[in-house]
C-alpha positions in Angstrom: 0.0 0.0 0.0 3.2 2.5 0.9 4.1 2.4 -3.2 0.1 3.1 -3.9 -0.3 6.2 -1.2 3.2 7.2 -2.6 1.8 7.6 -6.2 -1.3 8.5 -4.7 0.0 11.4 -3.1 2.2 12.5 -6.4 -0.9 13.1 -8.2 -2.3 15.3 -6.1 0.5 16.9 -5.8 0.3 16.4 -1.6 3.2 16.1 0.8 3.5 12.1 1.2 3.4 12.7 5.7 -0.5 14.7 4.5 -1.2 11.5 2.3 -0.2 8.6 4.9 -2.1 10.3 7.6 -5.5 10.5 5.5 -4.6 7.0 5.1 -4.8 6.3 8.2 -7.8 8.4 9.1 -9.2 6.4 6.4 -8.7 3.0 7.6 -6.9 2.8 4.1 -10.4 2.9 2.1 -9.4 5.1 -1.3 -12.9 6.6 -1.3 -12.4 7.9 2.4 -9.6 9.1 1.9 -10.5 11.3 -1.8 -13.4 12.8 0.3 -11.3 13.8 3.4 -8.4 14.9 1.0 -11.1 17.0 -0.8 -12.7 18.2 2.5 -9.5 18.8 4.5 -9.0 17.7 7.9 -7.2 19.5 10.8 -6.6 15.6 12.5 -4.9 14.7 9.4 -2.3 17.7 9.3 -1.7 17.4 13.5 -0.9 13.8 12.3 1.5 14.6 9.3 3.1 17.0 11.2 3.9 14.4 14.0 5.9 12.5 11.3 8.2 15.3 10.2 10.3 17.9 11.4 9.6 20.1 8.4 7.6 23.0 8.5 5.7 23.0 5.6 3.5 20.3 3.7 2.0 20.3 1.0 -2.0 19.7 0.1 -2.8 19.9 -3.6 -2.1 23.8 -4.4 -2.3 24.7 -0.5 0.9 25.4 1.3 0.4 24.5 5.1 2.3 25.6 7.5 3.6 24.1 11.5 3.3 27.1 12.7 -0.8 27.3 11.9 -1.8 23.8 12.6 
């Protein structure tokens, strides 16, 4: 599944830390995890966050920043 959220996350052109946690918030269901990347979710960003040190993801065109999550 890593290879899948991996490519998954490419074509949205999302931070792979923003894809994994959807993922997870997802339970790993595909269509779960479209609508919550569509939606946005603050859980899913205090997640991503947690696997990084950087200080700025990416979801789709949106630059996120630590700093505001």
């Amino acid at each position: 599944m890593a290879k899948d959220i991996q490519s998954w996350a490419e074509i949205r052109e999302t931070s792979i830390e923003i894809a994994e946690a959807i993922f997870e918030i997802a339970d790993n269901d595909e269509v779960m995890a479209q609508k919550i990347w569509e939606e946005g979710s603050d859980e899913a960003l205090e997640i991503a966050f947690a696997k990084t040190d950087q200080n700025k993801l990416f979801w789709g065109e949106e630059t996120v920043e630590r700093k505001n999550v």
